[in-house]
N, C-alpha and C positions, 0 to 999 in steps of 0.2 A: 314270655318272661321265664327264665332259666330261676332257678328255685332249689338251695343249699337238700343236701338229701340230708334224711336223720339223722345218720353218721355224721358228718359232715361239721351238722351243727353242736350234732352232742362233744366232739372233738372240742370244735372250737371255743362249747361255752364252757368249757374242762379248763380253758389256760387260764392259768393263778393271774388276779388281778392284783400288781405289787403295790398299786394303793390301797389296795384294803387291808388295814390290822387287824382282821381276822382272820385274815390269809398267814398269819406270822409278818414278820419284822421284815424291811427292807430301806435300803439309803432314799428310795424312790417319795416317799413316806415320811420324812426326816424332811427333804426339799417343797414338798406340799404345804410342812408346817411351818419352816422357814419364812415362806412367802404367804402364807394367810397371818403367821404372827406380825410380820413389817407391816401389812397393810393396813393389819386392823390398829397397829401401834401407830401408823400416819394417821389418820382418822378416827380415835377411837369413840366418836359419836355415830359412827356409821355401824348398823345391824350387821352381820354375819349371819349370811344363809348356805350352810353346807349343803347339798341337793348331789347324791352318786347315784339313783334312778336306776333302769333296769339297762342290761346287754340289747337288749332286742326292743325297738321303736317303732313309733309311726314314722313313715314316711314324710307323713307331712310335718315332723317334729326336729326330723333330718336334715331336712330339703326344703319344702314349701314353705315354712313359717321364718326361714331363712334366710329366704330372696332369693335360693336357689333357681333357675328360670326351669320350665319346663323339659327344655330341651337339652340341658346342663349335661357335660362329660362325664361326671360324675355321676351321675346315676346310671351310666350303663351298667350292665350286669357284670362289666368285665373289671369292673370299680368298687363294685356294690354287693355285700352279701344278702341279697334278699331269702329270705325263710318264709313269707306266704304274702299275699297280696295286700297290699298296704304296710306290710312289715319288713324289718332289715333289724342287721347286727349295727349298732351303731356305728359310722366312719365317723366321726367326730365328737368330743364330748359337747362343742355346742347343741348337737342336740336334746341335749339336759335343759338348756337354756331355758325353752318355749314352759316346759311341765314346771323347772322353776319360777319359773313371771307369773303362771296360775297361780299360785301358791304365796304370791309375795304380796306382802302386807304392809311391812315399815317404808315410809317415807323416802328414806334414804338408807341403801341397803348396798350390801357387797354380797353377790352371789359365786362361790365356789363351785365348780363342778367337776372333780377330780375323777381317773377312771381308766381303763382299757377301751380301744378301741380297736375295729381291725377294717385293715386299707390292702387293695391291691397293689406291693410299691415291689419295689426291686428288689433285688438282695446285694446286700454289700455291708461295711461294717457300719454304717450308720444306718439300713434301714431295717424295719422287720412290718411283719403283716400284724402285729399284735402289740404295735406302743403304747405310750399312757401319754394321756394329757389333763392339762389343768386349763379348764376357762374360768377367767376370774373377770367378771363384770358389775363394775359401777353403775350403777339404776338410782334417779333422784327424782323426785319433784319437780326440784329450783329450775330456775327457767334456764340454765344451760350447766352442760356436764363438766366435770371437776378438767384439772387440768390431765392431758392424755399420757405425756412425757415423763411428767411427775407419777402416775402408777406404772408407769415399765420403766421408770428407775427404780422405785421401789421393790418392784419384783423380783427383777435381774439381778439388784444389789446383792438381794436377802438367798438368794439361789448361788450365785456365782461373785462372793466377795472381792474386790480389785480385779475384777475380770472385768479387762473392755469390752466395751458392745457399739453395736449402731443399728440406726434403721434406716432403709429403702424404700421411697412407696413402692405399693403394693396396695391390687383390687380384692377385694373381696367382698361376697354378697349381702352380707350381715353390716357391713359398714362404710362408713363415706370417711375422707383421707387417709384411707388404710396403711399401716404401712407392715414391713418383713421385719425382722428383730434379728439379727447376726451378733455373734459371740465371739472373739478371738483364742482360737485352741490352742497359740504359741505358734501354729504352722500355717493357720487361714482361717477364713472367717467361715462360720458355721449356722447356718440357721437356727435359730431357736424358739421360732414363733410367731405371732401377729398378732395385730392388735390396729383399733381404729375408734371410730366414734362409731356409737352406735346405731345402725339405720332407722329412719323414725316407725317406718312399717314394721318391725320388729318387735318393736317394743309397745308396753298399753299405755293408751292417750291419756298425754298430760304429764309423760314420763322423757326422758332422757338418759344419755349414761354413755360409759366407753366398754368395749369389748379388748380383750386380752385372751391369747390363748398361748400356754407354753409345752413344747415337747418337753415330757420329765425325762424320758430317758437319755437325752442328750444332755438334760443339765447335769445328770449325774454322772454320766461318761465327763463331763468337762470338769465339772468340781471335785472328783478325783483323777482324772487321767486315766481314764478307761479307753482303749485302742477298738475294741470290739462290742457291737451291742449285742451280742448275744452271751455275753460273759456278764450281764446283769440276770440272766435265768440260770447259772452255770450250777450242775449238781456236785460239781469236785468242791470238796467241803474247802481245799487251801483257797476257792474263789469264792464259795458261796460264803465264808466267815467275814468275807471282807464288804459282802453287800449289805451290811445293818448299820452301817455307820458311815460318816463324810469323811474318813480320813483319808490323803490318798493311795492308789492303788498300788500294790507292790505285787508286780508284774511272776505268774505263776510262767515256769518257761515252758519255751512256744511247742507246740508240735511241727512237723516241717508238713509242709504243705503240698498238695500233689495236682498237677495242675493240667487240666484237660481241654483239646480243642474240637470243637463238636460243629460241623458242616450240615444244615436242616434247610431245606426247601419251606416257606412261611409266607402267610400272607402278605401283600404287602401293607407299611403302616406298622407292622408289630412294633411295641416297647419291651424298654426294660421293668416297666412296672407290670405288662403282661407275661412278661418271661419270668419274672420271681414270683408270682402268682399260681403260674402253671405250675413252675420247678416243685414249689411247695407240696401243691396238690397230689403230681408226682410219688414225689418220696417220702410225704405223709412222716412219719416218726425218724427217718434220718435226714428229714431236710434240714436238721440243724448241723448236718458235716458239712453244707455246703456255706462256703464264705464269701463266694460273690460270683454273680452271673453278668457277664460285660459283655456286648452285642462290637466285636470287634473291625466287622467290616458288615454293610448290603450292599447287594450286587443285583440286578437286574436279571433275568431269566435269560434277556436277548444281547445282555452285553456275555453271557457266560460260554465257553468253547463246547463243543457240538459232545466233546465225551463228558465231560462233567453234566450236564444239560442232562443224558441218559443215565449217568450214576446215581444223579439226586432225584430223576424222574419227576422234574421239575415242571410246573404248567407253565404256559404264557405268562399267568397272572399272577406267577409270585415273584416270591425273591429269594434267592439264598443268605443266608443269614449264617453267618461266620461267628459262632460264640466259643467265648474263652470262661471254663467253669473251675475256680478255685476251689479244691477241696480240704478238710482239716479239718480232723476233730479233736476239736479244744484240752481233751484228756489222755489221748495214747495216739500215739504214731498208727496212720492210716495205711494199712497193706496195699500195696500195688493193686492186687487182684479184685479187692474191696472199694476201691477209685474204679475202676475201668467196670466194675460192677453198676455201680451208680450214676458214673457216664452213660453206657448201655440204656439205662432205664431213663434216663432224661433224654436223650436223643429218640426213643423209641416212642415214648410219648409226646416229644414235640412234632416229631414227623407224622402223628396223626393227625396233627391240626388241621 
């Protein structure tokens, strides 16, 4: 088991969680309260349990109390930030869920768990290693749980006003007819979340209830028009004035963008959630110049011509892996020399894989 160095983690438990108002103000924060005030205004005989718990979990809080199976993808370490044995940076705020159900007392109750999480995912303008989510779960008594459609209308309404939505089923381990939640951005539909009935192993006997989880960042890139998610952490004050409030976003102009293609010998298998992963690891304090890492072609070792083959000093066993690295920083036009700097150092690190 590969294990976050001290660095690593102190870094990481360093990134401002934009749910929390003690961290200061943010739009993120504004959509949290949106959708606990609709819910509790549909039901207002139903408790409200806020529960935001700690960065760092048990495993089994994570995973196992989850349905997560043993053997699950998701726990590899290439997924997973683990920090000591039995413990991890939480990948999901349902892992809030389990420490909330201990704790839960009322009859019939709505449990919140809003918060940061951090995920091995891509980079592009919709994803980051450090989003926030909201799980919002109905837990009753009564001998079956409220209706599922009626809280993710509610939710979605109070998040993204006249904004269409729909759902797809969708598996997942925590619940039975799960489905995806999609939002219409004007140009395609966008994930926004999942939600199901809740599985009976999950919950404590004699209980029932529906699971809900929503990416906040994406609600708020949608309910103002935000193009990029990394311009919800931006420090240029013309963009960070505009993250305290839902009005929409009025576009600070762009920097031009410098665009790199980068030739690596890789295992085969790699993704793009393993390549924004690395990228990150990489360049540490300016991985935020990078805007997207796109796996444009793989090629087979033995389909490759005998001089490439020698110039990537490529084994049998891999593959050449053709990435195209978008670079920009969101605040001043990015120097030639300063791109090809930062290419260098992501190629140099991926070729040690």
């Amino acid at each position: 088991m590969t294990y976050l160095t001290p660095s690593a983690l102190a870094a990481d438990l360093s990134v401002r969680d934009l749910t929390d108002p003690a961290a200061g103000p943010h739009a993120i924060q504004l959509i949290v309260d949106a959708v606990l005030r609709a819910a509790t205004d549909r039901s207002p005989s139903v408790s409200l349990l806020v529960h935001c718990g700690a960065r760092i979990v048990d495993v089994a809080d994570n995973y196992d109390l989850l349905g997560h199976s043993p053997g699950a993808a998701a726990r590899d370490a290439r997924y997973t930030r683990y920090v000591a044995p039995g413990r991890m940076l939480r990948s999901q705020t349902s892992a809030l869920i389990p420490g909330a159900l201990r704790t839960l007392t009322a009859a019939d109750a709505l449990i919140a768990c809003p918060g940061i999480v951090y995920r091995r995912d891509a980079i592009d303008r919709l994803h980051t290693g450090t989003p926030h989510q909201l799980d919002l779960w109905r837990v009753t008594a009564a001998d079956r749980p409220p209706d599922l459609i009626d809280l993710v209308a509610t939710a979605v309404s109070a998040a993204l006003p006249g904004t269409p939505w729909r759902t797809r089923p969708a598996e997942h381990p925590y619940t039975t007819g799960g489905l995806e939640i999609e939002a219409w951005s004007g140009e395609a539909w966008v994930e926004i979340g999942e939600c199901g009935v809740a599985a009976a192993q999950v919950l404590p006997a004699g209980r029932c209830g529906l699971a809900l989880g929503l990416g906040l960042d994406r609600l708020v890139m949608l309910r103002k028009g935000i193009g990029d998610i990394r311009l919800l952490r931006s420090a240029d004050p013309r963009v960070a004035g505009q993250m305290t409030d839902l009005t929409p976003y009025r576009p600070v102009p762009s920097q031009p963008a410098a665009r790199r293609d980068l030739s690596v010998a890789m295992p085969p298998g790699v993704t793009a959630e393993d390549l924004g992963d690395r990228v990150r690891d990489l360049l540490g304090a300016d991985a935020h110049l990078v805007e997207e890492v796109a796996i444009r072609s793989v090629t087979a070792a033995a389909d490759l011509p005998a001089a490439s083959r020698e110039r990537l000093r490529i084994r049998d066993d891999e593959v050449n892996v053709l990435l195209r690295v978008l670079l920009r920083d969101p605040h001043a036009t990015l120097p030639g020399d300063r791109a090809n700097e930062l290419r260098d150092r992501i190629w140099a690190g991926l070729s040690r894989v």
